[in-house]
Biopython code that builds the backbone (N, CA, C, O; Angstrom):
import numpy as np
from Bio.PDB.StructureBuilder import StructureBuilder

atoms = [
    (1, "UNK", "N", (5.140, -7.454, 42.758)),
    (1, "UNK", "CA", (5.304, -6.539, 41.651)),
    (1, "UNK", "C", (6.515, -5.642, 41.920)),
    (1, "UNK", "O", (6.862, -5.223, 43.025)),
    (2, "UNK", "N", (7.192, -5.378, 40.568)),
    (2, "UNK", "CA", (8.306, -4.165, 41.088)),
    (2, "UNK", "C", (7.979, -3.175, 40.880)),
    (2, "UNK", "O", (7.287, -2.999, 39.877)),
    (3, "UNK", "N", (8.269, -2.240, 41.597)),
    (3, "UNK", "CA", (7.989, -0.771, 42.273)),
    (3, "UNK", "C", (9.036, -0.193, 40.736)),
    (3, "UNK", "O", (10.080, -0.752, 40.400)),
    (4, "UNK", "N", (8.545, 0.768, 40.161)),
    (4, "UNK", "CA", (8.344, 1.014, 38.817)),
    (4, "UNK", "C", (9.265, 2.709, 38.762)),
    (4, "UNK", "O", (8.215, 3.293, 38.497)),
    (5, "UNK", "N", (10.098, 3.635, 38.790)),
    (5, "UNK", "CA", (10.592, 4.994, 38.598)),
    (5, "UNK", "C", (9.868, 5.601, 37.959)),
    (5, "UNK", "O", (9.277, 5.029, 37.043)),
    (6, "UNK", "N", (9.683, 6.795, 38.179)),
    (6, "UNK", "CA", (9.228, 8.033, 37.063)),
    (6, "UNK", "C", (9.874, 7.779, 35.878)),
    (6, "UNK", "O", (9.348, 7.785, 34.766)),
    (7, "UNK", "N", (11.832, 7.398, 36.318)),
    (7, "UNK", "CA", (12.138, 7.685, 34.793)),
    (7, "UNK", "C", (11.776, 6.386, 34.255)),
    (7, "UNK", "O", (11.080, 6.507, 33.247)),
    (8, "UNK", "N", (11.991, 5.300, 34.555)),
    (8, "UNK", "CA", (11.522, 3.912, 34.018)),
    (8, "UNK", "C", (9.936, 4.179, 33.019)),
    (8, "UNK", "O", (9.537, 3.596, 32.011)),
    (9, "UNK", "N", (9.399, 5.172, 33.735)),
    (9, "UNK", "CA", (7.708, 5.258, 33.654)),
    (9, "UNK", "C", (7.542, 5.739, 32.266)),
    (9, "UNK", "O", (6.763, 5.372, 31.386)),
    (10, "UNK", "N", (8.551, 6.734, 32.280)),
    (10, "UNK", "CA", (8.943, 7.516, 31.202)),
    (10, "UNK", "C", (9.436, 6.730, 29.848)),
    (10, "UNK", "O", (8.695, 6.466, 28.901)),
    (11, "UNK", "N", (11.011, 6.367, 29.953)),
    (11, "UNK", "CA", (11.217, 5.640, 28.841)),
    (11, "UNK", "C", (10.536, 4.462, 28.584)),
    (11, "UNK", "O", (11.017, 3.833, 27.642)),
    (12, "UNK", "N", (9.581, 3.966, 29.111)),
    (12, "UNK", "CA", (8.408, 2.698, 28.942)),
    (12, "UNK", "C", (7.106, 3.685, 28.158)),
    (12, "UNK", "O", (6.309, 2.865, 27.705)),
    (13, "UNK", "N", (6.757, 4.712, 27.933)),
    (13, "UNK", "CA", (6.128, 5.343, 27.261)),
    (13, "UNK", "C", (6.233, 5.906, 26.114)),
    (13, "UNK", "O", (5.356, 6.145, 25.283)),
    (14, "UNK", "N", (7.904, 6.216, 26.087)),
    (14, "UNK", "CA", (8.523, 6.784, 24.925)),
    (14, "UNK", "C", (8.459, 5.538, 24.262)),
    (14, "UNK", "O", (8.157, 5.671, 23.076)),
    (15, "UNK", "N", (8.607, 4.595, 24.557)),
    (15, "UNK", "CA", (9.120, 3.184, 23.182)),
    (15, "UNK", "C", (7.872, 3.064, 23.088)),
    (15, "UNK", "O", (7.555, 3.096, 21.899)),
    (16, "UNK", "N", (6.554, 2.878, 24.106)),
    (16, "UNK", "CA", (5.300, 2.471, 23.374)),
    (16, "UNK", "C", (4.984, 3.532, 22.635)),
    (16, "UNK", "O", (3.827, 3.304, 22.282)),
    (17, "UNK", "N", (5.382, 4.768, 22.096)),
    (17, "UNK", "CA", (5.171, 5.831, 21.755)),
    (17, "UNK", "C", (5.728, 5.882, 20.688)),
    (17, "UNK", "O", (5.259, 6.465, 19.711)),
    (18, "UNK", "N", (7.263, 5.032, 20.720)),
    (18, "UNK", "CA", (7.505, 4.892, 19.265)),
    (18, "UNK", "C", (7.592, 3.337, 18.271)),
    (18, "UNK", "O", (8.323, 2.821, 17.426)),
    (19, "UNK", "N", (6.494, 3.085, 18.929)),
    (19, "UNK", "CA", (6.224, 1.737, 18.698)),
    (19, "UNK", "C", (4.573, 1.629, 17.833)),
    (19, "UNK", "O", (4.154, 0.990, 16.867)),
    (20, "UNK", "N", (3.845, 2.873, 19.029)),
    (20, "UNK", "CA", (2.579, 3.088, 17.910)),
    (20, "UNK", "C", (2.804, 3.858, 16.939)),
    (20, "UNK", "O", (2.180, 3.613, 15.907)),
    (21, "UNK", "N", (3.740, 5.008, 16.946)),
    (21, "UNK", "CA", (3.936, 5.449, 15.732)),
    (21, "UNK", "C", (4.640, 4.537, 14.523)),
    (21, "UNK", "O", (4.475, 4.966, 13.381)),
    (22, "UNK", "N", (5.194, 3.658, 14.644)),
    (22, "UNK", "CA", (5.724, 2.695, 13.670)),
    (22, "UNK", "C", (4.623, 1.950, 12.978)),
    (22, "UNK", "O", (4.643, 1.643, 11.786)),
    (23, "UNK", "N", (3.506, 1.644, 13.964)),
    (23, "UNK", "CA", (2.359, 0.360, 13.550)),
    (23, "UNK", "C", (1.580, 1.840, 12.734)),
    (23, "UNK", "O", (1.828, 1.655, 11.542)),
    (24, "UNK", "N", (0.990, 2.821, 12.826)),
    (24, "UNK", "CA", (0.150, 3.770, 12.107)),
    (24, "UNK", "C", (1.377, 3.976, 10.671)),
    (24, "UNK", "O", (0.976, 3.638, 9.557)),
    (25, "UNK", "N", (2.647, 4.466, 10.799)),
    (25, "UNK", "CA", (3.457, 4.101, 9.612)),
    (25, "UNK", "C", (3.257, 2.781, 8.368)),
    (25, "UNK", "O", (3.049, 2.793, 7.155)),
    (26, "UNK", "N", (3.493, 1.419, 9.667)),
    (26, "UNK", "CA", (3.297, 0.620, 8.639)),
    (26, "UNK", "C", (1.611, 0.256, 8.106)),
    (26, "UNK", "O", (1.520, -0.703, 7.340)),
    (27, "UNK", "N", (0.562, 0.838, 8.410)),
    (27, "UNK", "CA", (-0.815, 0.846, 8.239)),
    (27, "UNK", "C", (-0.803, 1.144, 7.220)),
    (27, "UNK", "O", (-1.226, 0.448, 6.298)),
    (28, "UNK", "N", (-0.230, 2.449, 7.091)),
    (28, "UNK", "CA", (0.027, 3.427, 5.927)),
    (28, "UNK", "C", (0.275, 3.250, 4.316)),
    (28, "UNK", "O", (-0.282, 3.620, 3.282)),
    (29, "UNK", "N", (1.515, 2.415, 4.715)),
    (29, "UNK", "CA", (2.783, 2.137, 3.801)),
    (29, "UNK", "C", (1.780, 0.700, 3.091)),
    (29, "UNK", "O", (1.767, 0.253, 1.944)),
    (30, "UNK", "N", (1.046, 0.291, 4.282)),
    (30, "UNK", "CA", (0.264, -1.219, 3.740)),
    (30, "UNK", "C", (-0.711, -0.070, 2.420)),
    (30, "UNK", "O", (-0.460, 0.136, 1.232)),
    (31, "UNK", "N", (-1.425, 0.269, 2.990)),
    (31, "UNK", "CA", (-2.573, 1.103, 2.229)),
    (31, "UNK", "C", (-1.963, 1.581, 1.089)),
    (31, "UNK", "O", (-2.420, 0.985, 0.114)),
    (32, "UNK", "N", (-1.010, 2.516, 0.742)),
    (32, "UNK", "CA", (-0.609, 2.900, -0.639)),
    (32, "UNK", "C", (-0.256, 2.179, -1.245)),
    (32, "UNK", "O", (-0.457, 2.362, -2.445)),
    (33, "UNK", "N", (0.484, 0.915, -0.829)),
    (33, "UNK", "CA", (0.959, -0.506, -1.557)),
    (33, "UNK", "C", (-0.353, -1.414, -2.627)),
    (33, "UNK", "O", (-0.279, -1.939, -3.737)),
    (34, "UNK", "N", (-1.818, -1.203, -1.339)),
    (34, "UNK", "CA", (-2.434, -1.820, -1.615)),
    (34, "UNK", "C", (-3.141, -0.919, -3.154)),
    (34, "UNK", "O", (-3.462, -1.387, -4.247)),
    (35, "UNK", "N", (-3.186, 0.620, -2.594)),
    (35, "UNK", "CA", (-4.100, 1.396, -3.621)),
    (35, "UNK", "C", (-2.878, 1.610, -5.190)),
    (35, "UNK", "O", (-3.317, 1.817, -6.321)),
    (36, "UNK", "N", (-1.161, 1.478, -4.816)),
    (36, "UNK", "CA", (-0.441, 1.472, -6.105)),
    (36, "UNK", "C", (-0.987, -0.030, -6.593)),
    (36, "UNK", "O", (-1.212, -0.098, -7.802)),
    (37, "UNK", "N", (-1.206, -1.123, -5.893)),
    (37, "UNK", "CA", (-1.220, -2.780, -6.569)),
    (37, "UNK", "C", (-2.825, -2.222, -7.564)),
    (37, "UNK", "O", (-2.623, -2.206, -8.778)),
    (38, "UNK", "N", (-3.925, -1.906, -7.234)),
    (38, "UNK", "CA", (-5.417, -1.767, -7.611)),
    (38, "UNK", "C", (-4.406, -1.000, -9.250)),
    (38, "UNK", "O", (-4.279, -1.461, -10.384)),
    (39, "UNK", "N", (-3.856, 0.351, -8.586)),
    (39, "UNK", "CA", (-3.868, 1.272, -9.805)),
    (39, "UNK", "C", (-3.228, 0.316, -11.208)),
    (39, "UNK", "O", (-3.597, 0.262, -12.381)),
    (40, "UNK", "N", (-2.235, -0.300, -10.535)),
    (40, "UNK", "CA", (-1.388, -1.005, -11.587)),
    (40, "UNK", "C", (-2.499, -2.277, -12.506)),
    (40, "UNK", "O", (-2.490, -2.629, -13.685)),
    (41, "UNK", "N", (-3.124, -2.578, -11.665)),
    (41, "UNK", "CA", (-3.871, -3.935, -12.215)),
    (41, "UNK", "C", (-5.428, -3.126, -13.040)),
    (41, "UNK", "O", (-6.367, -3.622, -13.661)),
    (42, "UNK", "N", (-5.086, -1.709, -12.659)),
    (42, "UNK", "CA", (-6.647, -1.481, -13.536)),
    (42, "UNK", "C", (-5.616, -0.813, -14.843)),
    (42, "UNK", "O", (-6.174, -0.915, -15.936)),
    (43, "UNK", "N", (-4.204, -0.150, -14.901)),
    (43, "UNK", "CA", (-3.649, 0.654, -16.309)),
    (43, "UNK", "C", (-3.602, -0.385, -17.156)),
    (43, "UNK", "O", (-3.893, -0.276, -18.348)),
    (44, "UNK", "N", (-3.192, -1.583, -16.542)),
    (44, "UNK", "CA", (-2.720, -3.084, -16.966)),
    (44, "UNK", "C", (-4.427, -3.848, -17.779)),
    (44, "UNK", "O", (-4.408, -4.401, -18.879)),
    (45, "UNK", "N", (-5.301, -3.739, -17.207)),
    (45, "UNK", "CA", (-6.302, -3.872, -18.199)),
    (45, "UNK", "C", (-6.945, -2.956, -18.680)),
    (45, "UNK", "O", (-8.056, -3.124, -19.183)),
    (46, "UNK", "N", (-6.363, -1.861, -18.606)),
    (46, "UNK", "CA", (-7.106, -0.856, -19.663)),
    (46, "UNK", "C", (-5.942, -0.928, -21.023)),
    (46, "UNK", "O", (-6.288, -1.072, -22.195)),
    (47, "UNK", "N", (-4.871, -0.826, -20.665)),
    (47, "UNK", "CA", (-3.841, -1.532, -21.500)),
    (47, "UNK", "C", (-4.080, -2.592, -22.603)),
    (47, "UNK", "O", (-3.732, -2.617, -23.784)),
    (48, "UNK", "N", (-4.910, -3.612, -21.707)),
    (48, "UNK", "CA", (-5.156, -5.226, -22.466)),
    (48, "UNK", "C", (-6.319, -4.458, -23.376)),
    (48, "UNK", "O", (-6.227, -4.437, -24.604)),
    (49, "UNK", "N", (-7.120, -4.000, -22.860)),
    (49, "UNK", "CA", (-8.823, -3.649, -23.463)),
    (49, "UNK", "C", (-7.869, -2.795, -24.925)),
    (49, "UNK", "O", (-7.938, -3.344, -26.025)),
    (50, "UNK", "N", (-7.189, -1.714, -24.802)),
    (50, "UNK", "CA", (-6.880, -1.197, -25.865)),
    (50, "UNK", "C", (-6.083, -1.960, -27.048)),
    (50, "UNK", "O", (-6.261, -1.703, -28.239)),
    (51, "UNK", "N", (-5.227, -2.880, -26.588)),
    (51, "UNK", "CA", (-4.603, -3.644, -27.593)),
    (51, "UNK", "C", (-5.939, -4.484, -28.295)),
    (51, "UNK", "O", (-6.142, -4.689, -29.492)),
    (52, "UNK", "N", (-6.795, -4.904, -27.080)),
    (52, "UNK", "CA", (-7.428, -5.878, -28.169)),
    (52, "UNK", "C", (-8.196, -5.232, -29.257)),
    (52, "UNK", "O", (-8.357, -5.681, -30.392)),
    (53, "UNK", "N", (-8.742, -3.896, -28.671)),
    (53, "UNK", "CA", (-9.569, -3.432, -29.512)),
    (53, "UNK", "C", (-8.530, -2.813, -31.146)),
    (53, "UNK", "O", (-9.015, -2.897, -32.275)),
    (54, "UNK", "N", (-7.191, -2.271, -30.884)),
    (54, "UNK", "CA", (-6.443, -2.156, -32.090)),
    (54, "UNK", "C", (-6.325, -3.230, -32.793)),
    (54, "UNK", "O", (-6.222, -3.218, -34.020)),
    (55, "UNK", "N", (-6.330, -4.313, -32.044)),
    (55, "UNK", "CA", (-5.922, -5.968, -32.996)),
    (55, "UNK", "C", (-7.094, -6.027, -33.669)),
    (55, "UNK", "O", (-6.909, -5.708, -34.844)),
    (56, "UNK", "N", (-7.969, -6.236, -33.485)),
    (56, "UNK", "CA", (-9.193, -6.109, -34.001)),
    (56, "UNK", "C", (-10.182, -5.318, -35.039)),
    (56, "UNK", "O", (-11.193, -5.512, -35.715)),
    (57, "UNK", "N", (-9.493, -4.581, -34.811)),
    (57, "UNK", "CA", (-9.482, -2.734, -35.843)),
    (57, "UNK", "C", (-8.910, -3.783, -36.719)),
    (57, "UNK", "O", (-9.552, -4.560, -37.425)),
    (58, "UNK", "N", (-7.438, -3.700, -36.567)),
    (58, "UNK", "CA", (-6.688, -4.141, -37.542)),
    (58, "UNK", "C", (-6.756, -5.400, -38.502)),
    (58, "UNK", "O", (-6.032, -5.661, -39.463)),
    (59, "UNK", "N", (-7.656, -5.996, -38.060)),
    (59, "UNK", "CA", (-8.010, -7.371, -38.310)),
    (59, "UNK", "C", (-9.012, -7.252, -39.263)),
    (59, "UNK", "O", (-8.993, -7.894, -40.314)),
    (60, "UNK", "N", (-9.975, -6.388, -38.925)),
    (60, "UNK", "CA", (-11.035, -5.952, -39.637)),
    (60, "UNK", "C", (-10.542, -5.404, -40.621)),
    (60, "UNK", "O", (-11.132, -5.903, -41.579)),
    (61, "UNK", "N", (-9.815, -4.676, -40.985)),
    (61, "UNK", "CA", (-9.171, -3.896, -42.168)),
    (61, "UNK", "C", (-8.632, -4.364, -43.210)),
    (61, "UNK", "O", (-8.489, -3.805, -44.298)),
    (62, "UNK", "N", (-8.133, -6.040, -42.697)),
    (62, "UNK", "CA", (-7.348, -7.084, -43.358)),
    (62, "UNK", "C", (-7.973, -7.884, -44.476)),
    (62, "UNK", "O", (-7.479, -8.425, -45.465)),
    (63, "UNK", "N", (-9.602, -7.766, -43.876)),
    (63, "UNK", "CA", (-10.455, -8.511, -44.045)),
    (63, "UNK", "C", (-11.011, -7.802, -45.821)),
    (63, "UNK", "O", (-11.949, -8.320, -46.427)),
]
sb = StructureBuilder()
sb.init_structure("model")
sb.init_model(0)
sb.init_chain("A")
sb.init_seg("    ")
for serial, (resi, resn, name, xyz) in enumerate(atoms, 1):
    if name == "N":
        sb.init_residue(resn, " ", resi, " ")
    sb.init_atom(name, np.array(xyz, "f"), 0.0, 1.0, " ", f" {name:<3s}", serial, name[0])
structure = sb.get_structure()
């Protein structure tokens, strides 16, 4: 095994240090991606639900 420096000890802590802070970042960045994709796919059928129900209004009126 090689015999290892304080400072070696050191900058081998700092990179795993900024290495877990990158992985809790990208955790993150996953999660709001995932909760903007949900938000978009529920405005997107509340969207659909309202058109159909105006088409339908409107349809009825035709009638």
């Amino acid at each position: 095994m090689v015999p290892v420096t304080g400072k070696v000890q050191v900058g081998l802590a700092a990179a795993a240090a900024v290495f877990a802070v990158g992985e809790v970042d990208s955790l993150c960045l996953g999660a709001f991606i995932a909760v903007e994709g949900f938000a978009l796919l529920f405005f997107l059928s509340l969207a659909a639900w309202i058109a159909v129900g105006i088409w339908r209004w409107r349809r009825e009126d035709g009638k």
